[in-house]
C-alpha positions, 0 to 999 in steps of 0.5 A, spaced: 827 731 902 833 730 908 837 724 907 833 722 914 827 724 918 821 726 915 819 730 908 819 737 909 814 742 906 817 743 900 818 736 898 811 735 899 809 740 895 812 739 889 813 731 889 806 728 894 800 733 895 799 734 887 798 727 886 793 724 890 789 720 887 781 721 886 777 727 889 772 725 892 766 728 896 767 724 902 775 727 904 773 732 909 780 733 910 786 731 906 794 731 908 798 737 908 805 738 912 804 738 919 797 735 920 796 729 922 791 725 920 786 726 915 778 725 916 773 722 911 765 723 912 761 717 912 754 718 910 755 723 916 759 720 921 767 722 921 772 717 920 780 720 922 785 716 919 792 716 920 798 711 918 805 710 921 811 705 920 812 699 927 818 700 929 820 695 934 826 696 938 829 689 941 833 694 946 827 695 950 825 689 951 819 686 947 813 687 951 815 694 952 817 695 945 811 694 943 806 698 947 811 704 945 811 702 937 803 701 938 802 709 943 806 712 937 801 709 931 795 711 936 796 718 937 796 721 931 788 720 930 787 721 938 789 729 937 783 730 933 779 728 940 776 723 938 778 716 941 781 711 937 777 705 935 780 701 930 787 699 927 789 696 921 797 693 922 801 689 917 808 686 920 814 685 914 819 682 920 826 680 919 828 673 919 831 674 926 825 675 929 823 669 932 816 666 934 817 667 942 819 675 941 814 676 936 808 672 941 811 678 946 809 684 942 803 682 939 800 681 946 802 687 948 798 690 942 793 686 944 793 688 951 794 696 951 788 695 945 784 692 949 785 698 955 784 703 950 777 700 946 781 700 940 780 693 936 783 689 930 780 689 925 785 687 919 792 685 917 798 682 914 804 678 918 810 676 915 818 674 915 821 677 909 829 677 907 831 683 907 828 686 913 831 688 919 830 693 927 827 696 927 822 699 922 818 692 921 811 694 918 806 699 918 799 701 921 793 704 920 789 707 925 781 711 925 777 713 930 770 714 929 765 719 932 761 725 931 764 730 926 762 735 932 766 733 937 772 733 932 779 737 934 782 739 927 789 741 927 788 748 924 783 750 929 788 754 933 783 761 934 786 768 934 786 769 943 787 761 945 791 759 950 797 754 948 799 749 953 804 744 953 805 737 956 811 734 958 815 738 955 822 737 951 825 732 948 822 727 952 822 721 947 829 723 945 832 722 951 828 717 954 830 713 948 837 715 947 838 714 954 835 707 955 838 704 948 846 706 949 846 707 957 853 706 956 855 711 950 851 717 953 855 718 958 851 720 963 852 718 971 847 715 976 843 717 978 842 722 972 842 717 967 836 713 970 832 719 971 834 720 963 831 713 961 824 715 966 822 720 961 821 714 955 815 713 960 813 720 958 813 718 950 805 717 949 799 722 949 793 718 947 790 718 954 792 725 955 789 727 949 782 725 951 783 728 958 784 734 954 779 734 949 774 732 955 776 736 959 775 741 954 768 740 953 769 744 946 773 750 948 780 745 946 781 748 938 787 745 936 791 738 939 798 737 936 804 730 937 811 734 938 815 728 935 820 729 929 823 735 929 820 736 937 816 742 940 819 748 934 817 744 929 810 743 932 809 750 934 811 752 927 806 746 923 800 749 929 801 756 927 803 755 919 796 750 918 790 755 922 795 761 918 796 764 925 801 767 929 804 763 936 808 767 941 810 762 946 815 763 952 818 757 955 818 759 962 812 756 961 813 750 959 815 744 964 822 741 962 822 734 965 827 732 969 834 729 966 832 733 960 837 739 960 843 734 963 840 728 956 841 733 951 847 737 953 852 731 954 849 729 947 850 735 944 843 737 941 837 743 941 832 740 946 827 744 943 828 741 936 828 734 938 824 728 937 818 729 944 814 724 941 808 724 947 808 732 949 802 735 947 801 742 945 794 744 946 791 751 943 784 752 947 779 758 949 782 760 955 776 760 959 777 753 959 785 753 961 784 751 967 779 745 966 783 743 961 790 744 966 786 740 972 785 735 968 791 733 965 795 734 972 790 730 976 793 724 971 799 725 973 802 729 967 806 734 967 802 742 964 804 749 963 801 755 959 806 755 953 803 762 950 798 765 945 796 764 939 795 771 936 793 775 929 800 774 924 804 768 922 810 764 925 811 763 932 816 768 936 819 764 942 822 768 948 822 775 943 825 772 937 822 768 930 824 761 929 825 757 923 822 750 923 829 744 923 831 742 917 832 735 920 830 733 927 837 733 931 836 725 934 837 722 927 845 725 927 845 723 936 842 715 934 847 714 929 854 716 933 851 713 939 850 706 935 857 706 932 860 707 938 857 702 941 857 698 935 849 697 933 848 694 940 841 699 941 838 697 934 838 690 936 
């Protein structure tokens, strides 16, 4: 497993997906590297579940960090197509964080819930020594709907279109920049434009655009967090056993992206683009799906294809997943040089 970031495949394999507690019937779809959510049947209506930590991050103003902390636990139910519905969240915040900061975030939870149909149905709140920013609790999310309308994240089929939202490295360099302005070594106007993409970093609204405009042609939907867009054409194509062959020609890259990751010295294409979608749909339904998302004001592009075979081929050549998404490394120099200042 990588001292930071996610567990790989191979840990997975031999220390987490052996031991899952019961079988049982009503597991439609249990955890495997990549996916992410599982799905339950319930006297036959499907449930999706997916739980994330909370991560809260002072630097970003409360209110702000909230909503971002609350988009992050909701997307990984909403790529199956089904809108979230209800959230479990448990805080174990640190003794710093008084009453006034937390009353910040929880009613901007409250109120992006609200917006978003999503009801609280359970918790636990607490301050705990030994607890600290940004990583305060967890949260469980489901969305309930009919097993029908369900997008699994194998369902990428031999002849799909692959689109992708945003693009790149977007939730990397809009919160990198945004945390250390000064240590990232950006000018204006580029840095202000780097921090715009942080805006960019939330996908549930644009994964039920997708799925309705799809109207049953979208097969596939997957968040590119850690590890960014490699990393999730890999986990696409490694979960339905296909093959992707993307050009990134296609792929939007937003604005400040290029210049973001230069200065930090890392490979966007490998790094954390939380909020960018990548979307294998029937290609008779592309263009509905494309109209949509663009409507919304979210930037699209056709990425490639999905065809007979195994791994993904970018630009002519097959990539290996990334060992350990190249933001941990970045986060960590930056809050040295500016002595801890963008974790609290």
């Amino acid at each position: 497993m990588p001292n930071l970031g996610k567990a790989d495949r191979a840990f997975l394999a031999d220390r987490v997906l052996p031991n899952l507690g019961a079988d049982r019937d009503d597991v439609a779809l249990g955890p495997a590297h990549g996916v992410d959510f599982g799905l339950l049947d319930v006297d036959g209506t499907a449930l999706a579940i997916a739980a994330d930590p909370i991560s809260i991050l002072p630097a970003l103003g409360f209110e702000r960090a909230g909503r971002f902390a609350l988009e992050f636990v909701l997307a990984d139910v909403a790529v199956s197509g089904l809108a979230p519905s209800h959230l479990a969240i448990s805080f174990t915040l640190p003794p710093e964080m008084d009453d006034e900061s937390f009353s910040e975030v929880w009613d901007a939870i409250n109120e992006e819930a609200a917006d978003l149909g999503v009801s609280i149905v359970t918790g636990h709140t607490a301050r705990y020594s030994g607890c600290s920013f940004p990583w305060v609790g967890g949260a469980t999310a489901l969305a309930v709907g009919d097993h029908d309308d369900v997008i699994r994240p194998d369902g990428a089929t031999i002849g799909d279109d692959i689109l992708v939202t945003n693009g790149p490295a977007v939730e990397t360099v809009g919160l990198l920049s945004t945390l250390f302005p000064d240590a990232i070594g950006l000018n204006e106007p580029t840095l202000s434009t780097a921090q715009a993409r942080l805006d960019e970093a939330a996908c549930v609204r644009d994964a039920m655009t997708a799925a309705a405009a799809g109207d049953g042609g979208v097969h596939a939907m997957h968040d590119a967090t850690e590890c960014g867009l490699y990393g999730a054409f890999l986990e696409v194509a490694a979960s339905a056993d296909v093959r992707l062959a993307v050009d990134t020609d296609g792929i939007p890259i937003r604005p400040g992206v290029r210049a973001a990751c230069d200065a930090l010295g890392i490979d966007p294409w490998a790094a954390g683009a939380g909020g960018t979608l990548v979307i294998a749909v029937d290609p008779d339904h592309t263009a509905a799906v494309r109209e949509a998302l663009d409507a919304g004001g979210t930037a699209v592009g056709l990425a490639g294809t999905v065809e007979r075979g195994s791994g993904v081929v970018v630009d002519g050549e097959g990539i290996s997943h990334p060992e350990v998404d190249p933001a941990w490394a970045a986060y960590e120099e930056l809050a040295a040089a500016s002595n801890g200042d963008g974790d609290g």
